[in-house]
N, C-alpha and C positions, 0 to 999 in steps of 0.2 A: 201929700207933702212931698218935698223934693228930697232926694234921697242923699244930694250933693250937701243941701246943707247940713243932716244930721251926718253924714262924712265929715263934713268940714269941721264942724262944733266939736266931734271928738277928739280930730286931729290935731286943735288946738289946746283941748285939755289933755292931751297926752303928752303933746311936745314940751309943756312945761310941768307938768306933773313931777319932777325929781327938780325942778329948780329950788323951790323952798328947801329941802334937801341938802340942795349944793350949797344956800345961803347961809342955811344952819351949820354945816361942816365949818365954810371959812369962816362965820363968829365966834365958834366954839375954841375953832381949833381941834376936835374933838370925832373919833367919828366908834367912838365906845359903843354906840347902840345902833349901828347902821352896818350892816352884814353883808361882806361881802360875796357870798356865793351868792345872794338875792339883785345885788348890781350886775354879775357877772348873767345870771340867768336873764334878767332883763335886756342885759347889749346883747345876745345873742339872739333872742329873740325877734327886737329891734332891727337886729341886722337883717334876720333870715325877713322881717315883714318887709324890709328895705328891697331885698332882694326879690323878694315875689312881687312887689310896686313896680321896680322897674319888669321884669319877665312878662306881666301884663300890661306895662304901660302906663298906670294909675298916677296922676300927680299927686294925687290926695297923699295915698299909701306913700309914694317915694318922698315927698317934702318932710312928711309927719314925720317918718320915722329916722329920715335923715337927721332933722335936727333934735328928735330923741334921742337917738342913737349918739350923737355930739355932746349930748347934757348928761348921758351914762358917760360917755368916754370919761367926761371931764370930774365924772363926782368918782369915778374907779380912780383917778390919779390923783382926789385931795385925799381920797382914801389909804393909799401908799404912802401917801405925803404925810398924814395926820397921824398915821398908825402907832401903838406906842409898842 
């Protein structure tokens, strides 16, 4: 098996993996049950995986976690936004 493609398949469900997430906050309006130290540890992660992608070079790693790391940014800011 190619080992590009099970990278690639999980790149993809990681990248969107907190989109349903983001969709829920903005229908809600609400982000009651979505915990910010768990976003927070998330982009961080994301970032530091961002970071070792590019260190080695990996597109896989630096695209995946780039536009992860976008989909945290942005559900941390409807977070502030929604907060009560």
């Amino acid at each position: 098996m190619q080992w590009e493609l099970i990278g690639s398949g999980a790149a993809i469900l990681t990248m969107f993996g907190f989109v349903p997430q983001i969709i829920k906050i903005q229908k809600t309006k609400s982000v009651e049950d979505v915990s910010l130290h768990m976003l927070l540890q998330f982009a961080l992660g994301m970032l530091l995986w961002l970071l070792y992608g590019i260190h080695i070079k990996d597109n896989i790693l630096i695209i995946s976690n780039a536009v992860s790391f976008v989909s945290l940014i942005m559900a941390i800011v409807l977070f502030f936004k929604y907060r009560n």
